[in-house]
N, C-alpha and C positions, 0 to 999 in steps of 0.2 A: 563498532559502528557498521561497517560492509555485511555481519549477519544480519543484524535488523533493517539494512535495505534490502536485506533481497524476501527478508516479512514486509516490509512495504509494496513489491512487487505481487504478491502472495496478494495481499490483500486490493490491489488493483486490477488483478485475475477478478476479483471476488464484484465487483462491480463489474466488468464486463459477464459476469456470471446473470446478472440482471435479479440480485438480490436486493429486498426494498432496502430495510436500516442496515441488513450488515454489508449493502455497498456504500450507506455513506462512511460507517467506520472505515469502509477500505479504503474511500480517497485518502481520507485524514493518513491512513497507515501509509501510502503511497507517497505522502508529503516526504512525509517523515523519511521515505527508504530512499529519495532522492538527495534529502540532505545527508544521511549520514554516507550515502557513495561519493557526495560533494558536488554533485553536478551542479 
């Protein structure tokens, strides 16, 4: 779980990247890297 958050991070990089679609996939991946840290 803790490697796929820190690809959740990765991909919230990716929208501050100011990517059109693949910053929304980054939110979604961002969800995701903060549930498996647990926060």
């Amino acid at each position: 779980m803790g490697e796929m958050g820190e690809m959740g991070k990765i991909g919230v990089i990716g929208v501050i990247g100011g990517d059109g679609e693949a910053g929304e996939a980054g939110e979604a991946g961002g969800d995701g890297g903060d549930r498996g840290m647990g926060y």
